[in-house]
C-alpha positions as CSV (number, residue, x, y, z in Angstrom):
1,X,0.0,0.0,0.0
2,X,1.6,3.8,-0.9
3,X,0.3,6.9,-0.7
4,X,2.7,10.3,-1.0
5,X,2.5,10.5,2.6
6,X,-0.1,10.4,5.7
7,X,-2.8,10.4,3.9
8,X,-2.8,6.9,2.4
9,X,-3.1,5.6,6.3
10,X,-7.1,6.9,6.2
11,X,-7.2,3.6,3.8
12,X,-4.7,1.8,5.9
13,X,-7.1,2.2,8.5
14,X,-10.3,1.1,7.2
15,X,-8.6,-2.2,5.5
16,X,-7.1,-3.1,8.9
17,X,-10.7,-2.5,10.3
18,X,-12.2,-4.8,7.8
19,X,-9.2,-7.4,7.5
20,X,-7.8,-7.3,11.1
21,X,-5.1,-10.2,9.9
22,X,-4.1,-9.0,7.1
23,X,0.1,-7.9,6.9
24,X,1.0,-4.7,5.4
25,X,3.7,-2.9,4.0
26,X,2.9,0.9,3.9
27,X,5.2,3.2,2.0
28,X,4.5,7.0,2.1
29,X,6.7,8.6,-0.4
30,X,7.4,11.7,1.6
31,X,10.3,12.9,-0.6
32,X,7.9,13.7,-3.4
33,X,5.0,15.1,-1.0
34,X,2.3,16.0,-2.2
35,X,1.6,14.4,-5.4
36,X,-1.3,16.4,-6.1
37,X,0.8,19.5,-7.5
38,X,3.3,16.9,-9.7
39,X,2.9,16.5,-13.3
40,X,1.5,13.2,-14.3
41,X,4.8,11.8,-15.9
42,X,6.6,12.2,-12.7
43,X,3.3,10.9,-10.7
44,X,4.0,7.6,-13.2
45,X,7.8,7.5,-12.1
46,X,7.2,7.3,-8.9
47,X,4.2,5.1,-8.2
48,X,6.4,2.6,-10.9
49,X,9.4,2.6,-8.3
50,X,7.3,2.0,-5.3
51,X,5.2,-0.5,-6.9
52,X,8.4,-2.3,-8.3
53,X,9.7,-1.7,-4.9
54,X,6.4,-3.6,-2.9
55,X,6.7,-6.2,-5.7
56,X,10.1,-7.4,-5.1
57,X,9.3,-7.4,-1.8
58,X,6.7,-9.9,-1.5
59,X,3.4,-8.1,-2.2
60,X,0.7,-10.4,-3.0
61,X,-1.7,-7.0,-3.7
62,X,-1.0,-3.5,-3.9
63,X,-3.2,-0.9,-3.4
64,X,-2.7,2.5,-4.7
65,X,-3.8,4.5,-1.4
66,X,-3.9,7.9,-3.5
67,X,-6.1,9.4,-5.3
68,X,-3.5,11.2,-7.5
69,X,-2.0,8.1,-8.2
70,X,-4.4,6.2,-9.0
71,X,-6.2,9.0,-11.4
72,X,-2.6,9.3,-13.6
73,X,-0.4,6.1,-12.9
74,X,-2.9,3.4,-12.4
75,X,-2.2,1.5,-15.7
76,X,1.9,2.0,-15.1
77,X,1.5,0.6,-11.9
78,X,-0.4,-2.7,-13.3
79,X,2.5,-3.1,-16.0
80,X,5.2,-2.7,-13.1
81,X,3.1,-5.4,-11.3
82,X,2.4,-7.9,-13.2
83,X,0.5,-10.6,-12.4
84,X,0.2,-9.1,-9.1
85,X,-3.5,-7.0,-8.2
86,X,-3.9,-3.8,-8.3
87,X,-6.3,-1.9,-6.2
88,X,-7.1,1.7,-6.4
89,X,-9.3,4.5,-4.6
90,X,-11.1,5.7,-7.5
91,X,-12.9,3.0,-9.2
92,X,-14.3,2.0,-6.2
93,X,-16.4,5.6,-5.6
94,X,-17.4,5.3,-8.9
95,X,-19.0,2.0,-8.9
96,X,-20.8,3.0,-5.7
97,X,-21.9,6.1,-6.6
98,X,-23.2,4.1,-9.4
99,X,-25.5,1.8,-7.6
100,X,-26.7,4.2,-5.2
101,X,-30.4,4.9,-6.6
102,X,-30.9,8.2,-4.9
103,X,-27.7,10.0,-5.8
104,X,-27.6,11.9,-9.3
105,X,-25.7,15.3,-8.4
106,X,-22.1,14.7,-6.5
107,X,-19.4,16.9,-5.7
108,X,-16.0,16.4,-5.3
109,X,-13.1,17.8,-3.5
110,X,-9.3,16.8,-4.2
111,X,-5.7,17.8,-5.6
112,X,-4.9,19.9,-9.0
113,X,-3.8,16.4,-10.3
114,X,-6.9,14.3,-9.8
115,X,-9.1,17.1,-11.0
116,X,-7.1,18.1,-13.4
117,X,-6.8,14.5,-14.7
118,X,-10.7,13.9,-15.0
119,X,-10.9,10.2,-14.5
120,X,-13.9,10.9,-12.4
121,X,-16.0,12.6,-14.9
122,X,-14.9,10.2,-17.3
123,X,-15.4,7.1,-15.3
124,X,-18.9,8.1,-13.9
125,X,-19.7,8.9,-18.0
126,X,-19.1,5.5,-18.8
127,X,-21.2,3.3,-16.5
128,X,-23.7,6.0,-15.1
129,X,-24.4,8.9,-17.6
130,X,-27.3,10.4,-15.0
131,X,-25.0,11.6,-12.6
132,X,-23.5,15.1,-12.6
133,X,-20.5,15.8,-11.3
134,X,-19.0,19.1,-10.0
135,X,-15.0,19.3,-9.0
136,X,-12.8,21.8,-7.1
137,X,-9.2,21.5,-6.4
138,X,-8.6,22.0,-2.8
139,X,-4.5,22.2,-3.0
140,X,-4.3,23.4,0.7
141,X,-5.7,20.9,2.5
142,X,-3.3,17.7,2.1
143,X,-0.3,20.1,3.1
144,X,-1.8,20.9,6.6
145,X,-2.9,17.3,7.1
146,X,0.4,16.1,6.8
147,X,2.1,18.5,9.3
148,X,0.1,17.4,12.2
149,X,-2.5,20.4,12.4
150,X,-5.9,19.1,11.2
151,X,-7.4,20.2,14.3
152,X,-6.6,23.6,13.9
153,X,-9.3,26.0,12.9
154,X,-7.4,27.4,9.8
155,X,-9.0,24.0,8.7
156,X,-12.3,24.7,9.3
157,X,-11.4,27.8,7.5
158,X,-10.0,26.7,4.4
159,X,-13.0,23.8,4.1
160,X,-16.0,26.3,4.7
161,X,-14.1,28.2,2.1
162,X,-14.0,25.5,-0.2
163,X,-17.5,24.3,0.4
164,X,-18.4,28.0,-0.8
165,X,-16.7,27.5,-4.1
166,X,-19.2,24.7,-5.2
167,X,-22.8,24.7,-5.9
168,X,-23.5,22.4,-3.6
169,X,-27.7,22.8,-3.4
170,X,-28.8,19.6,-5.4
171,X,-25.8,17.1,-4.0
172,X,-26.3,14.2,-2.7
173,X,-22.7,12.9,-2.3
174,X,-19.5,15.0,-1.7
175,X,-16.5,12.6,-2.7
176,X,-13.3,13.0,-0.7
177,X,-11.4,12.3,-3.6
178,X,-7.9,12.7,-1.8
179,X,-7.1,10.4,1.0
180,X,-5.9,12.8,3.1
181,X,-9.0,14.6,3.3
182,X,-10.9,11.7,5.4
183,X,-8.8,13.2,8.3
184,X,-11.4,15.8,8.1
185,X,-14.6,13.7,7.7
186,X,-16.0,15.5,10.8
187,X,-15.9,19.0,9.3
188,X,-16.9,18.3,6.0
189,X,-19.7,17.0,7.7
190,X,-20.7,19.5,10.3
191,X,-20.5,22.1,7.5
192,X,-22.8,19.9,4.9
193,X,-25.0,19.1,7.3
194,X,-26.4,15.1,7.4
195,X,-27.8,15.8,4.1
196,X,-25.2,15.1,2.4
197,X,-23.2,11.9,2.4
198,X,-19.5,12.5,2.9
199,X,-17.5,9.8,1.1
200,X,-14.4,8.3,2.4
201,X,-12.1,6.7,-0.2
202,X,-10.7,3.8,1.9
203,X,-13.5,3.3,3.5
204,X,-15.8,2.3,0.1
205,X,-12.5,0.4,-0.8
206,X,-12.5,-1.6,2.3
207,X,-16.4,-2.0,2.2
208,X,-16.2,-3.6,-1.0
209,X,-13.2,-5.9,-0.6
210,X,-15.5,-7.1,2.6
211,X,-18.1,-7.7,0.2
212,X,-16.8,-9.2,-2.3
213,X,-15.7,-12.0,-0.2
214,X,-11.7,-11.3,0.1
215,X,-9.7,-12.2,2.5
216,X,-5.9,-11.6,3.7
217,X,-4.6,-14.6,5.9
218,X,-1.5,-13.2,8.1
219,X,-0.8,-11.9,11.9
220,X,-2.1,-8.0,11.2
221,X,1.9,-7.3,10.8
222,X,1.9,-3.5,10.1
223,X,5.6,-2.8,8.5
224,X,5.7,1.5,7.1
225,X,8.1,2.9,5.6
226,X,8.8,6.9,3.9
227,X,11.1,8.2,1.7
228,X,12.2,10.9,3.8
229,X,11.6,10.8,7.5
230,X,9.4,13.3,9.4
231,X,8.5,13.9,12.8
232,X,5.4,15.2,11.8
233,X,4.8,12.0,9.2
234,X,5.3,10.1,12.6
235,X,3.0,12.2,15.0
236,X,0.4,12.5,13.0
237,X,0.5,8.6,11.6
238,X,0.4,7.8,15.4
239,X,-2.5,10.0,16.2
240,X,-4.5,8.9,12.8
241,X,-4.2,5.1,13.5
242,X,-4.3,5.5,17.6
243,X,-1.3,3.8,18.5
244,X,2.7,3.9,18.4
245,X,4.4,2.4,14.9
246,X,8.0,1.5,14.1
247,X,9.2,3.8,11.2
248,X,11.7,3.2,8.7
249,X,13.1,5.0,5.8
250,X,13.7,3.6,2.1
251,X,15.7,5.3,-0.9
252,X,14.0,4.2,-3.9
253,X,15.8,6.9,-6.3
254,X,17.9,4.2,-8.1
């Protein structure tokens, strides 16, 4: 499982909720933090070292645990693979927004790159034309997550100040299309109102691995690594998950 940084550790989360024995090796790829303001070539790069790096180690599935990842370098990540799976956090959301019967008009929050990239809009298109979409980049958001300060009310700030961006009167769904962003589930959803169904990336991910019957034999071994050590990637990964974790760092720049 990778993710640029913290963020990927809302999906850690929720899969070690659903799958309490499964063993993974987290990479957060701090060096290149955030992702989201990377052009996609280099986005490819360095989801294809990480996921050459998880293969080689043993990975019997990888899960992309970024949106901007998965919205520019899934396919390079299933060539670097092989015949190993490949998970993602987008094509989940879109095939549950697709079944859900009530919902027709859904925003969606995230980095420059997945907006920019449009694999939403395009997705949704394809298997449930019905549905409108609206997007908005919120670049500032991931950023603060990451140094520790989501419970600061320059938060609160900069999501009410989103929120305002969007015509948001019809939704049904707002999509939390960066999985950082589920570190502020609560305020999205005090500002929405109950209304409005907040979505969590790792959470529909997790939900639908459950469902679909999968299963990840092992001891709940947790094993993270980053690029670039941080105190702040190690406070805030302790606070997110609710315990204490062993922390390594990786060079994967050859």
């Amino acid at each position: 499982m990778f993710d640029s940084g913290v963020g990927g550790l809302t999906v850690l989360k929720a899969f070690r909720q659903a799958f309490p024995t499964a063993d993974i090796h987290y990479v957060g790829d701090t060096l290149h933090m955030p992702y989201g303001d990377k052009s996609p070539e280099n986005i490819q790069d360095f989801s294809r070292k990480i996921a050459r790096y998880l293969r080689n180690s043993g990975a019997e599935l990888i899960v992309i645990a970024c949106n901007s990842a998965s919205s520019w370098a899934f396919e390079a990540v299933c060539q670097e693979a092989d015949d190993i799976p490949v998970l993602d956090v987008v094509r989940p959301v879109v095939h549950y927004l697709a079944q859900q019967s009530d919902v027709n008009w859904v925003g969606l929050v995230g980095t420059r790159a997945t907006v920019q990239s449009g694999i939403y809009p395009r997705l949704l298109k394809a298997i449930a034309p019905h549905i409108h979409i609206e997007t908005l980049a919120t670049p500032l958001l991931a950023p603060l997550v990451e140094e520790g300060i989501q419970l600061h009310d320059l938060n609160r700030i900069l999501v009410r100040h989103y929120l305002q961006q969007m015509p948001l009167d019809q939704a049904q769904a707002l999509v939390l299309a960066c999985t950082h962003y589920p570190v502020l589930h609560d305020v999205f959803q005090e500002l929405l109102g109950p209304q409005i169904q907040v979505l969590n990336p790792g959470q529909v991910l997790a939900n639908q691995c459950k469902a679909q019957g999968m299963d990840f034999a092992g001891t709940g071994n947790l094993f993270c690594e980053v690029t670039e050590y941080t105190p702040a990637f190690e406070k805030t990964a302790e606070r997110l998950l609710g315990y204490p974790i062993s922390l390594q760092t990786v060079d994967l720049r050859s």
